[in-house]
PATIMAR-900558 format. One record per residue (C-alpha): residue in one letter; y, z, x; residue number from 1. Coordinates in steps of 0.25 Angstrom, whole numbers. Example, Ala and Ser with C-alpha at 12.3 -4.5 7.8 and 13.67 -1.06 7.14 Angstrom:
2
ZATOR;resn;y;z;x;resi
ZATOR;a;-18;31;49;1
ZATOR;s;-4;29;55;2
This chain:
370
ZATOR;resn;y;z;x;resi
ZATOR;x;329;468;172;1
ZATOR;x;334;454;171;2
ZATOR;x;332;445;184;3
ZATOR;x;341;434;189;4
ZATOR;x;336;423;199;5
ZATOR;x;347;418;208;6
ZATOR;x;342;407;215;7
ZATOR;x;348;403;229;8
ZATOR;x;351;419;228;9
ZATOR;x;351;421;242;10
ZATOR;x;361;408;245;11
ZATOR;x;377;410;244;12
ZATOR;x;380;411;230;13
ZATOR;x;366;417;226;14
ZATOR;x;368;430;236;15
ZATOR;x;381;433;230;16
ZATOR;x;375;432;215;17
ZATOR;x;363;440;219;18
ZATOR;x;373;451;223;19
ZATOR;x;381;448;212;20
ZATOR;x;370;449;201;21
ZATOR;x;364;463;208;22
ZATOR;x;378;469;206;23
ZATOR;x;381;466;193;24
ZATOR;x;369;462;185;25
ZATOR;x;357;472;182;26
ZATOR;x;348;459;185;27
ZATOR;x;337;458;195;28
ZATOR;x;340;447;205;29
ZATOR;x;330;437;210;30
ZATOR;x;334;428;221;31
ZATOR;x;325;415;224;32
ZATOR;x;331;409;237;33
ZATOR;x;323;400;246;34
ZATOR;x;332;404;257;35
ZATOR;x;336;391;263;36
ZATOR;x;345;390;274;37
ZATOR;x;358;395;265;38
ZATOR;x;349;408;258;39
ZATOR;x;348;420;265;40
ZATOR;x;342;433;261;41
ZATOR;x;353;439;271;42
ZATOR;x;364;437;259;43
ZATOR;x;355;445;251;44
ZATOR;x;354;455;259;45
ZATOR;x;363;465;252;46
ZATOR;x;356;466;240;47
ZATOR;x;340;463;244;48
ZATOR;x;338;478;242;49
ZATOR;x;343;477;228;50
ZATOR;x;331;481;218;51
ZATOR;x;337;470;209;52
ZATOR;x;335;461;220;53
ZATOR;x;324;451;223;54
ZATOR;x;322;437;232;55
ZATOR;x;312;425;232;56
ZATOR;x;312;416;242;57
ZATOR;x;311;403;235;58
ZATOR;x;314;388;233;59
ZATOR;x;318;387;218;60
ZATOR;x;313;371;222;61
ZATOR;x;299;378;221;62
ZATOR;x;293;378;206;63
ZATOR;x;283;388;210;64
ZATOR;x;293;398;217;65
ZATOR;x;301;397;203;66
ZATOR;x;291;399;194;67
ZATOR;x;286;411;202;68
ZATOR;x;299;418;202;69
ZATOR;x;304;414;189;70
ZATOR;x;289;422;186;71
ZATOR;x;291;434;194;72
ZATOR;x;306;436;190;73
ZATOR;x;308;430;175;74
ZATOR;x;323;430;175;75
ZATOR;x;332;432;166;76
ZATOR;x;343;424;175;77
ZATOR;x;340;411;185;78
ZATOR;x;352;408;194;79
ZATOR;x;351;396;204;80
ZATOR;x;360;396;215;81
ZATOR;x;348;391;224;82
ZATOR;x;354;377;231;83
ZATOR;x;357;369;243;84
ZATOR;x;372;370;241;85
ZATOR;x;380;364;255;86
ZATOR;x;384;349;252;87
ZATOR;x;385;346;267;88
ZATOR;x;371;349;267;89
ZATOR;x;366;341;255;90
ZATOR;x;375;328;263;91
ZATOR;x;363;332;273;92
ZATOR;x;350;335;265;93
ZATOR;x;352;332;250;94
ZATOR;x;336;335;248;95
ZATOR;x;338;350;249;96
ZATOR;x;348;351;239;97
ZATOR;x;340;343;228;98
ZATOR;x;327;350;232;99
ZATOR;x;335;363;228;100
ZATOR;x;347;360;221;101
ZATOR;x;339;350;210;102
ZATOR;x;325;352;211;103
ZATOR;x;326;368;214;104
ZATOR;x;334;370;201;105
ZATOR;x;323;359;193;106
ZATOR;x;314;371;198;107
ZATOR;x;321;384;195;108
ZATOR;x;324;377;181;109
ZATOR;x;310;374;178;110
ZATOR;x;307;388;181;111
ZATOR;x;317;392;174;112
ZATOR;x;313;385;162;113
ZATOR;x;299;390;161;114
ZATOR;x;302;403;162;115
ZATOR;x;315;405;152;116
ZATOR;x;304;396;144;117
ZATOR;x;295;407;145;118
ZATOR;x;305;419;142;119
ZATOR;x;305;425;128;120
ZATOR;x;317;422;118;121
ZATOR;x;326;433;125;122
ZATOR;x;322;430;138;123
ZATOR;x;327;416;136;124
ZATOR;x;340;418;129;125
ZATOR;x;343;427;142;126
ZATOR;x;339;417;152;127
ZATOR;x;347;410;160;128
ZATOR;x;349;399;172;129
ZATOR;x;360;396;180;130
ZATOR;x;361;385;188;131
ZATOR;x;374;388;199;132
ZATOR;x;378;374;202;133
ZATOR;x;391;370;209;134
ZATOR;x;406;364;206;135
ZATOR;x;401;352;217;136
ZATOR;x;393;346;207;137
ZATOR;x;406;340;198;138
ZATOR;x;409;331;211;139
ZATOR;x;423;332;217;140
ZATOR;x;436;334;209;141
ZATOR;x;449;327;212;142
ZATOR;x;462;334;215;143
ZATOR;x;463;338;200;144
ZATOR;x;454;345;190;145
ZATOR;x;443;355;189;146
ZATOR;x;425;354;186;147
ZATOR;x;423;360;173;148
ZATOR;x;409;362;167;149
ZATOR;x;411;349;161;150
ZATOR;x;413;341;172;151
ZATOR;x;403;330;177;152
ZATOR;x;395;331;187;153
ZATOR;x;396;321;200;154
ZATOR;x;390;329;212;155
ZATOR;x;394;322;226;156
ZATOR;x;385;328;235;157
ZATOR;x;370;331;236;158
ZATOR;x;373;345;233;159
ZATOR;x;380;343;220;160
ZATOR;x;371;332;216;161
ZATOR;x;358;343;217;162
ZATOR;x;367;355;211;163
ZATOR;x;373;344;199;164
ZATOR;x;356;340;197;165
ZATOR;x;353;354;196;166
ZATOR;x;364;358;185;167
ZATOR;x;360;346;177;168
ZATOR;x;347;351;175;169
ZATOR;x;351;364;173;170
ZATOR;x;358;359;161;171
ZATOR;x;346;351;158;172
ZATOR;x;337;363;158;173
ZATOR;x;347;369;149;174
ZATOR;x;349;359;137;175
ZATOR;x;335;353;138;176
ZATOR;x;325;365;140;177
ZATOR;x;336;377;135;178
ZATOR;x;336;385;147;179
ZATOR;x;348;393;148;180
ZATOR;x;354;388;158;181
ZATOR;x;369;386;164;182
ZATOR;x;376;381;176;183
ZATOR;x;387;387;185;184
ZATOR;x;396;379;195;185
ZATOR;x;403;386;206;186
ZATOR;x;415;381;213;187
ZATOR;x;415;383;230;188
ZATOR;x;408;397;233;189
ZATOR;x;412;406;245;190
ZATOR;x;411;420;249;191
ZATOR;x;398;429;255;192
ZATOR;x;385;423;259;193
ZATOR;x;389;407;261;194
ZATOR;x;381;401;269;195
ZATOR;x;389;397;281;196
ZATOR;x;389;380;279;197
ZATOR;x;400;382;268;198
ZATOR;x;414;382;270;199
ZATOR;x;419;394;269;200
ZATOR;x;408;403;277;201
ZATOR;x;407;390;288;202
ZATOR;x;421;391;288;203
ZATOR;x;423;407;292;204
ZATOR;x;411;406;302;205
ZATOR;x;415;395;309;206
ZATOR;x;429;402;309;207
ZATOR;x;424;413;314;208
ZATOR;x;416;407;327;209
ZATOR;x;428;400;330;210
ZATOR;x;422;386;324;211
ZATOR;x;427;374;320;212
ZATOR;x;430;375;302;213
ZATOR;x;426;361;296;214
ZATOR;x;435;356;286;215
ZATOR;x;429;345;280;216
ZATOR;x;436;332;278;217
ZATOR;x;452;335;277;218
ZATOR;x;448;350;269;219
ZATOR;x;455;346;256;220
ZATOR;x;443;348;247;221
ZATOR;x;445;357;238;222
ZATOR;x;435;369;233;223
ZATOR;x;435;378;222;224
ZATOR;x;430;392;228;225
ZATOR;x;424;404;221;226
ZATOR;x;420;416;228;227
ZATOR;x;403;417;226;228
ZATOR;x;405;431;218;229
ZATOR;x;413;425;209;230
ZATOR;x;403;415;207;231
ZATOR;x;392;425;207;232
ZATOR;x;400;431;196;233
ZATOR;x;401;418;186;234
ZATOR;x;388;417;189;235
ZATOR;x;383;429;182;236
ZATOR;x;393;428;172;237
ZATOR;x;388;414;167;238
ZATOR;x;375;420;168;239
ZATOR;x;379;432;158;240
ZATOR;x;387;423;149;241
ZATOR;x;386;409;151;242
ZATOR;x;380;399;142;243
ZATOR;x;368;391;144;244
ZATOR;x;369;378;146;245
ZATOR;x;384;381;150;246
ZATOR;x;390;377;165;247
ZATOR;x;401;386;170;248
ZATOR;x;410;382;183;249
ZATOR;x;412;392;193;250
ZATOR;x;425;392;201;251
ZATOR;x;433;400;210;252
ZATOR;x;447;392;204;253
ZATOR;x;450;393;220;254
ZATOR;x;451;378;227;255
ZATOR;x;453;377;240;256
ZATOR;x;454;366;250;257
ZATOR;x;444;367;261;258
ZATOR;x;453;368;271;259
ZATOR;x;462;377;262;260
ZATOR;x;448;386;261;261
ZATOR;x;447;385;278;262
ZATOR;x;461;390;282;263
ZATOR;x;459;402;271;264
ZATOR;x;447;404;279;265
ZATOR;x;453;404;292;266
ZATOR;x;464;413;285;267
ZATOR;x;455;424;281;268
ZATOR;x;450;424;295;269
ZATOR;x;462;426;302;270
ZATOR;x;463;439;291;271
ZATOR;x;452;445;293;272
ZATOR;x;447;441;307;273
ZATOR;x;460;435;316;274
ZATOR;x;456;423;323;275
ZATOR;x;462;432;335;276
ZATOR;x;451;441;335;277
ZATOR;x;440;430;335;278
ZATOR;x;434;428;349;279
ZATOR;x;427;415;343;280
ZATOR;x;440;407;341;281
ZATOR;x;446;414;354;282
ZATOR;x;435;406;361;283
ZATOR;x;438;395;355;284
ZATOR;x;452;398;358;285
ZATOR;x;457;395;344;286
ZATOR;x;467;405;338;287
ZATOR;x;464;405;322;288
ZATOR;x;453;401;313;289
ZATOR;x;462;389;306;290
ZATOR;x;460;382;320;291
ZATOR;x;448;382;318;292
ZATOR;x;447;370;307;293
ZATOR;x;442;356;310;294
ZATOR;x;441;345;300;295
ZATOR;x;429;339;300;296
ZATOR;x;423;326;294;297
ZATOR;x;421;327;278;298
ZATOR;x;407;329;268;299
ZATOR;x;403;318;264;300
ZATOR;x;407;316;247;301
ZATOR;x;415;328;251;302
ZATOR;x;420;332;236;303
ZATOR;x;435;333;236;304
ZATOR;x;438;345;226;305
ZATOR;x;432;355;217;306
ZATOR;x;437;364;208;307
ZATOR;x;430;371;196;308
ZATOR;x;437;375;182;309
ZATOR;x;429;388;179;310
ZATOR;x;437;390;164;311
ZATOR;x;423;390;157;312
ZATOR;x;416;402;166;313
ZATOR;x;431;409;163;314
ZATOR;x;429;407;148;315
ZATOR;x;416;409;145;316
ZATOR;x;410;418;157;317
ZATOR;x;423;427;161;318
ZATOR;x;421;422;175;319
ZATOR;x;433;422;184;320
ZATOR;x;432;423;202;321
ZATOR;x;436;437;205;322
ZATOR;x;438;432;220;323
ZATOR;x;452;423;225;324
ZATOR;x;449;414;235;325
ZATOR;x;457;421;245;326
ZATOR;x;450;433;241;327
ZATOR;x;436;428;243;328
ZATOR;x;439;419;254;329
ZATOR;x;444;432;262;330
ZATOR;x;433;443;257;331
ZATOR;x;424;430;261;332
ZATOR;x;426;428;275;333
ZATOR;x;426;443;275;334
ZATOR;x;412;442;272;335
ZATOR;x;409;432;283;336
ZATOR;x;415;440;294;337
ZATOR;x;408;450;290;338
ZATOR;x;395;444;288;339
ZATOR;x;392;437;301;340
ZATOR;x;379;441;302;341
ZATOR;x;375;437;288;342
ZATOR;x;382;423;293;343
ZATOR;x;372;422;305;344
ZATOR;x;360;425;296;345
ZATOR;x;362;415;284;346
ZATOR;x;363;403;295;347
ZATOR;x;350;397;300;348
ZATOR;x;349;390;313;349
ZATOR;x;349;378;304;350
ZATOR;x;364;380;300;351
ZATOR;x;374;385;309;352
ZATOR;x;389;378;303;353
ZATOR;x;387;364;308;354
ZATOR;x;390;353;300;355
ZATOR;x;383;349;288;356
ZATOR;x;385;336;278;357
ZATOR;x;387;327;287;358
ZATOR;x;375;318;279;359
ZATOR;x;370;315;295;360
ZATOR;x;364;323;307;361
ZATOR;x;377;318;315;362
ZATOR;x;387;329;318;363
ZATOR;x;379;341;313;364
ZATOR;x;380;346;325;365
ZATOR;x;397;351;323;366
ZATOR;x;403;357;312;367
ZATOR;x;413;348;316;368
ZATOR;x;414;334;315;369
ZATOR;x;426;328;315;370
């Protein structure tokens, strides 16, 4: 039995690949997570009996931790989705994200290296990294045009710069040590298990409780969404038949303004839980969910547009999102009505929707700042 390694496989995007892997590969799956704040063993819960299963608590920053694991397990397939991922808290503390971001990936490379060095002549041809990176790292687009794998990199934030560091080296590793290793960039990801700081998971919740829904600046910037399985599922496909050395964008061919992706929220609400029947907005004495929005001051660098052509995982991976935005939108807020519980688990005491990204203490207080 082969074993793949998903690092961050207890965050967002690794939980749903964990599952994802289990169901459809006959791979054992190891996950090394050092359960910060945004990594929970909760979102595992579904498959932590799994025989094919197995967790490490771990910070892929620490060189002894890898080489231990990378010992104990030798895989066949190393996935690194382990990262500091919300921009508003890189505006706050840049020094987590390159602790993890950068130096963690230098480590799980190294270990990486040493042990594909280590493998015999099939072992090695079977070996693979992947390094899941992000469409954040091309900068910001204008009105026009799409990020192809060949665009260049101009990250604008502390946490595009640390993702960009990492895939460069990825790439370095690659051409100057041969380690067969590729890279895959996602568009916007939504869907089960986000940790409630991003949009759309902030957004339901807040709605919800009958709380205010920032919308930052004017909510004209545009995202490209994919549904996580969809990702999941290019994922694995690049990991069956991509090519070393190769990138492949990932993207959901769905932008949305944020305020377009806000009122499709409140929309989906109203469907499948009328503001008429929640006794939070009756006490607030508001009568539908859209009322609810409030414009609040912008991210500092807020990129203006993305939007990702993924022509190449087409062509050469057979990939193609199974979900519609409305589709997934809907079955996602499904999820988190469905879910509270998981919702009140996964935040700490340290994080309870207010504000971040602000790049000061002042106003941290609100989720609303005018």
């Amino acid at each position: 039995m082969e074993t793949l390694i998903v690092t961050g496989g207890a965050g967002f995007i690794g939980s749903n690949l964990v599952r994802l892997a289990l169901a459809r590969t006959r791979a054992r799956v190891v996950v090394i997570d050092a359960l910060t704040y945004a990594g929970n063993l909760a979102s595992l819960e579904d498959v932590s009996e799994d025989p094919r299963f197995a967790f490490v608590r771990a910070d892929i920053a620490d060189r002894r931790a890898m080489e231990e694991a990378f010992r104990e397990w030798s895989p066949a397939v190393v996935t690194n989705l382990a990262a500091e991922s919300h921009v508003d808290r890189s505006i706050d503390g840049p020094a987590a994200f390159i602790h993890t971001n950068f130096v963690g990936t230098f480590e799980l490379l190294e270990a990486a290296r040493r042990h594909w060095s280590a493998l015999d002549a099939a072992g090695r041809s079977r070996f693979r990294f992947l390094q899941v990176s992000t469409d954040e790292v091309y900068g910001s687009l204008g009105e026009t045009g799409l990020f192809t794998e060949t665009t260049p990199y101009a990250p604008r934030s502390p946490y595009s710069a640390s993702k960009a560091g990492a895939d460069h080296l990825v790439s370095a590793y690659h051409h100057t040590y041969g380690l067969p290793a590729l890279i895959t960039n996602c568009s916007n990801n939504y869907g089960p298990c986000q940790f409630p700081e991003k949009l759309i998971p902030l957004t339901v919740l807040n709605a919800l409780e009958g709380k205010p829904l920032p919308i930052y600046g004017d909510g004209s910037n545009v995202r490209d969404w994919l549904h996580v399985e969809d990702h999941c599922a290019g994922i694995l496909l690049a990991l069956e038949k991509g090519r070393p050395g190769e990138k492949y964008n990932l993207g959901g061919g769905s932008e949305r303004t944020n305020l377009q992706v806000v009122d499709a929220i409140c929309a989906a609400l109203e469907r499948l839980f009328p503001a008429a029947r929640n006794p939070a907005l009756a006490a607030k004495g508001s009568g539908s969910y859209a009322a609810l929005k409030a414009f609040v001051q912008d991210r500092p660098g807020h990129d203006r547009r993305y939007a990702i052509d993924a022509s190449k995982a087409r062509a050469e991976l057979g990939w193609r999102p199974a979900h519609t935005f409305e589709t997934g939108l809907e079955g996602t807020v499904r999820w988190y009505l469905e879910h509270r519980g998981w919702c009140e688990d996964v935040q700490s005491g340290k994080y309870r929707r207010e504000r971040l990204g602000l790049g000061s203490l002042e106003g941290r207080g609100s989720a609303v700042r005018g």
